[in-house]
C-alpha positions in Angstrom: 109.4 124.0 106.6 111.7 126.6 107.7 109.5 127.3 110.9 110.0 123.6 111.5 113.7 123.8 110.9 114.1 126.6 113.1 112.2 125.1 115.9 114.4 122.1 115.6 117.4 124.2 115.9 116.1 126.1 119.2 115.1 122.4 120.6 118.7 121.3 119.9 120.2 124.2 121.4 118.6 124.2 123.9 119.2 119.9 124.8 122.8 121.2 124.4 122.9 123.7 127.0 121.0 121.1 129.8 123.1 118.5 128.6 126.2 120.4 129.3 124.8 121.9 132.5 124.0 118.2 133.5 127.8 117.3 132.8 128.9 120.0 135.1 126.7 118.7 137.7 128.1 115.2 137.6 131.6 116.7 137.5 130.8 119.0 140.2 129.4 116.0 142.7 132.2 113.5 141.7 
């Protein structure tokens, strides 16, 4: 269970970081 939680922590993190770059992006081009 706390491998899983873990793993689900470093997915998240790691959504948030291309999310944020993809924001950028968008900001970037408009």
């Amino acid at each position: 269970m706390f491998s899983f939680s873990n793993h689900t922590l470093n997915w998240v993190e790691l959504y948030s970081t291309l999310s944020l770059s993809h924001q950028q992006q968008d900001e970037v081009l408009s």
